[in-house]
C-alpha positions in Angstrom: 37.9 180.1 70.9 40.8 179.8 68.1 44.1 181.5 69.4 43.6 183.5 65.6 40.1 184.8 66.8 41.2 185.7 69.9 44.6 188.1 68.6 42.0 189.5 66.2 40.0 190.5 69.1 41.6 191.0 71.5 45.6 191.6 70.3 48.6 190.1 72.4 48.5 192.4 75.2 49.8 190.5 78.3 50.1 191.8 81.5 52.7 190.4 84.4 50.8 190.3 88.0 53.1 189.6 90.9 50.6 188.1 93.7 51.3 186.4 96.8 48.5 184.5 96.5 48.9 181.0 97.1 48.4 178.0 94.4 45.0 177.1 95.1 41.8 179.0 94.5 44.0 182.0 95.0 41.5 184.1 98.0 43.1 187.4 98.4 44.2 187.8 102.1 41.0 188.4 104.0 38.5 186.1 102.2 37.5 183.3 105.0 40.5 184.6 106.9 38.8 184.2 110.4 36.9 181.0 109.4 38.0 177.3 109.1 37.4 176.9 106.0 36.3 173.5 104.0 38.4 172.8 101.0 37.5 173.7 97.9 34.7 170.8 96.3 36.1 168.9 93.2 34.9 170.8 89.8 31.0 169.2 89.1 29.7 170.0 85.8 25.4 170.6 85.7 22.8 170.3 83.1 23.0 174.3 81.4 19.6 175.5 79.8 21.9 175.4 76.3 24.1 173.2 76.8 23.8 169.4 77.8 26.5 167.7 80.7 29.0 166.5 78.9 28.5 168.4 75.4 31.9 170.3 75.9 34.9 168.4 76.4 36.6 168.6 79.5 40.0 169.5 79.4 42.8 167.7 81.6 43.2 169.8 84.2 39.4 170.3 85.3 40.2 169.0 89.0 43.7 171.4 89.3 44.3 174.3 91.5 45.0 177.8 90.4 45.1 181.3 91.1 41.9 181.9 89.4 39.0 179.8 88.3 35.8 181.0 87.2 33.5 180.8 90.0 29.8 181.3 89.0 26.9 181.4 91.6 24.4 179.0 91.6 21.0 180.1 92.5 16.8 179.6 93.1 14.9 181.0 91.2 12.5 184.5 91.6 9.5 186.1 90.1 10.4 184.3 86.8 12.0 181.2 86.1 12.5 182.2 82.7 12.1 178.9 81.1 8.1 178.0 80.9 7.8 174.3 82.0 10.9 174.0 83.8 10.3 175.5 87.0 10.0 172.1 88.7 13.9 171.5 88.4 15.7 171.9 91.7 18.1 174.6 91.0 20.4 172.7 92.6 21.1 170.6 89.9 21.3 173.0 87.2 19.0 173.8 84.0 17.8 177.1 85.4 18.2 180.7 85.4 21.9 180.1 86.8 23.3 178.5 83.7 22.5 180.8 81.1 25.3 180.6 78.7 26.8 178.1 81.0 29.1 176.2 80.6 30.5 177.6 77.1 31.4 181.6 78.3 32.8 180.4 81.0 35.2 178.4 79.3 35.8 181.1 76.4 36.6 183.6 78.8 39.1 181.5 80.8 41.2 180.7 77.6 40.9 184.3 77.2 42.5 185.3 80.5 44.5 182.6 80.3 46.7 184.1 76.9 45.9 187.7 78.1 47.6 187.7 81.1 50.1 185.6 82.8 47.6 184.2 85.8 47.5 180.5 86.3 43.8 180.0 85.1 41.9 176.9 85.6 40.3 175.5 82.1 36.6 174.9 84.1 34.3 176.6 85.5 33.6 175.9 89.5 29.3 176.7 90.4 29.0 177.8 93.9 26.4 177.5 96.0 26.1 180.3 98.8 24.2 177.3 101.2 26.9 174.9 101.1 29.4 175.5 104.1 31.8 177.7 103.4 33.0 176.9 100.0 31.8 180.6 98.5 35.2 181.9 101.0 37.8 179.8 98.0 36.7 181.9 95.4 37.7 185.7 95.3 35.7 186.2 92.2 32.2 185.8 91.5 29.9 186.2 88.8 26.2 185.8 88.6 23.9 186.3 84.8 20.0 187.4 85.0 20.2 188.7 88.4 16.9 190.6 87.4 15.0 187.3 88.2 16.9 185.6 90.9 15.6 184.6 94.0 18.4 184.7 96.2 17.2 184.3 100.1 17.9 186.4 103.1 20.6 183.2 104.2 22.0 183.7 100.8 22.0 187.7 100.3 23.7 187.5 104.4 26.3 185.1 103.1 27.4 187.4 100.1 27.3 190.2 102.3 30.0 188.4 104.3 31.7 187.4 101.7 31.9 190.6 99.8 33.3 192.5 102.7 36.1 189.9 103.8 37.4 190.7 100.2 35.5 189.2 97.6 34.5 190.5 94.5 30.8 189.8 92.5 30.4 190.6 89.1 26.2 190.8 88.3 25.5 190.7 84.8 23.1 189.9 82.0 19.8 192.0 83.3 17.6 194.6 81.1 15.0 197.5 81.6 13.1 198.6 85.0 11.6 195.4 86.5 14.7 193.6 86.6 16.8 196.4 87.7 13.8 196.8 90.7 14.2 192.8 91.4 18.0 193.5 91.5 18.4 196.3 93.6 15.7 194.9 96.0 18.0 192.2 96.6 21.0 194.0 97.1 18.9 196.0 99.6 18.6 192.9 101.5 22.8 192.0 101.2 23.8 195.6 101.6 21.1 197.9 103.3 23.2 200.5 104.2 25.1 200.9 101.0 23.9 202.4 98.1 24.6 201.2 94.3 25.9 204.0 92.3 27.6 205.0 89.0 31.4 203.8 88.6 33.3 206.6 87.1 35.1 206.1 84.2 38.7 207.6 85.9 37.9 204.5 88.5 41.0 202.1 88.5 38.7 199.4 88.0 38.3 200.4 84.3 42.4 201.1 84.5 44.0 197.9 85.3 45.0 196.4 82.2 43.1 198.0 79.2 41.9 201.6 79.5 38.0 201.4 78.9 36.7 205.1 78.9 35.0 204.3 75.7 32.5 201.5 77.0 29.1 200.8 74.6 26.0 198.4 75.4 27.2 194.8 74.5 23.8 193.4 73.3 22.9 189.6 73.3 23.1 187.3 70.4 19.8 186.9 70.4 19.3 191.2 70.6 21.0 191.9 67.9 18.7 193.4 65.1 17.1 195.5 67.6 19.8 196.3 70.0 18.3 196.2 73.0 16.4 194.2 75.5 13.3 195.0 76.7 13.5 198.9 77.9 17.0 198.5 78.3 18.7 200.9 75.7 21.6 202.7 78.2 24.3 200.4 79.3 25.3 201.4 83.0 28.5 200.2 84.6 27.2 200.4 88.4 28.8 199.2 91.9 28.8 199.1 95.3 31.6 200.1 97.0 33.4 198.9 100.4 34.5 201.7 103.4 38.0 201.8 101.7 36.4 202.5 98.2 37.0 199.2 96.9 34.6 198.0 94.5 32.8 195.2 96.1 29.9 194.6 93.5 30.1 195.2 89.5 27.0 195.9 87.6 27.1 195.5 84.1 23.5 196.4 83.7 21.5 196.6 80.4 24.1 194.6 78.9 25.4 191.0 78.3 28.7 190.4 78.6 28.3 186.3 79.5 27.1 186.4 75.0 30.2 188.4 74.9 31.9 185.5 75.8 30.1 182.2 74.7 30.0 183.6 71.1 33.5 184.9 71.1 34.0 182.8 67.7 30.8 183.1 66.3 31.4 184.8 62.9 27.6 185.9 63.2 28.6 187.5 66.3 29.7 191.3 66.3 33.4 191.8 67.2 33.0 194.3 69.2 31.1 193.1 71.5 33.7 190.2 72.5 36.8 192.8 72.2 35.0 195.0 75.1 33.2 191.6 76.9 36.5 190.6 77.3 38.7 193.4 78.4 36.0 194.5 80.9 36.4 191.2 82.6 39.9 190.9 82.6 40.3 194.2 84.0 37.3 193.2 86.8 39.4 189.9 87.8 43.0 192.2 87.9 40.9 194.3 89.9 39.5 191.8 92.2 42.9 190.4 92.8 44.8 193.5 93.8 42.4 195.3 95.6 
């Protein structure tokens, strides 16, 4: 992402976040508080469905601590793998459902937060697995793409559930039309049955921490574009799931893609506005996860 494209997009708004987070992964008080937790794992880069190991430069400071690193959840896969012929690939290892988009949007969006904010942002990515110790507890935010065909297990959904109410913060994204909203929610059932997953309003301060986003839109796929949609997904729908203190625990940016908001961020071919909202909504969601 050119520092030209990204003004265009995005303009040179920066914001000035005072945290008493530590250098490090930068966990919010409460995240592993009452558990010894193992250090954070060294950054590992996996084989992505569109992207080979190694196709992206690494930048120097791949193995540094910040206050924020893009943490995205590693995961098995469900009812579909997506991918015909590739279901045999442990999931462990990458080049599944997981790594859609992977590692490109990650990387995009971290320059973006990087210049549109003042928090020390690690250039990489860091994939976490919810079965491997405690190493989920080092990252306060958490994002996830086609959660409409995971295949998270009970161990797994009973580890985010922990996680989410110690303080941590899980953005779902990239999932379209009824059966992978059913195949979602199911799930959540299983992390949070006693919670329900509801509308965010637009006068939430979730939408209000850096850019005001009353005025949200669908942000369709690159490969969507001509007809807009996917599958019976034509409403976008911002949901959540909220903690006893009215937190936002969980972000739902269903019937949308913002993880092609942010790997095509300077694609010509790709719409504008899709990035300039992409963008701001996860800013916003990591300002979020930070201070509340």
């Amino acid at each position: 992402m050119t520092r030209s494209t990204t003004i265009a997009l995005l303009g040179t708004a920066a914001v000035c976040i005072g945290t008493a987070y530590a250098l490090g992964t930068g966990h919010p008080p409460g995240i592993g508080h009452a558990l010894d937790r193992s250090l954070p794992k060294p950054f590992q880069e996996y084989v992505g469905i569109e992207y080979q190991r190694g196709s992206i430069p690494l930048p120097p400071d791949a193995n540094e601590t910040a206050e924020w690193t893009f943490a995205r959840l590693m995961y098995p896969g469900g009812w579909n793998d997506g991918y015909a012929g590739r279901g045999e690939w442990d999931w462990r290892e990458g080049f599944c459902l997981w790594t859609q988009d992977y590692p490109r949007a990650d990387r995009h969006f971290s320059e973006a937060v990087r210049r549109l904010t003042r928090i020390q942002v690690r250039s990489v990515e860091q994939a976490v697995n919810l079965d491997d110790d405690d190493q989920v507890y080092n990252w306060p935010w958490l994002y996830a793409v086609q959660v409409g065909e995971w295949g998270i297990t009970d161990q797994q959904a009973h580890k985010l559930r922990d996680y989410l109410l110690r303080g941590g913060f899980f953005m779902a994204d990239d999932f379209h039309g009824t059966t992978e909203w059913q195949v979602f929610e199911e799930s959540m059932k299983r992390v949070f049955p006693d919670r329900p997953i509801v509308e965010i309003p637009s006068s939430d301060p979730i939408f209000h921490t850096v850019y005001d986003l009353d005025d949200r839109y669908q942000i369709v796929g690159a490969e969507h574009l001509h007809e807009g949609h996917k599958l019976d997904g034509y409403v976008a729908h911002w949901r959540g799931i909220y903690d006893d203190k009215g937190r936002v625990m969980v972000a739902i940016t269903y019937n949308s893609d913002v993880g092609d908001s942010w790997e095509w961020a300077d694609e010509p071919e790709y719409p504008e506005k899709y990035s300039a909202l992409g963008v701001r909504l996860g800013v916003n969601y990591i300002v979020y996860a930070m201070t509340h």
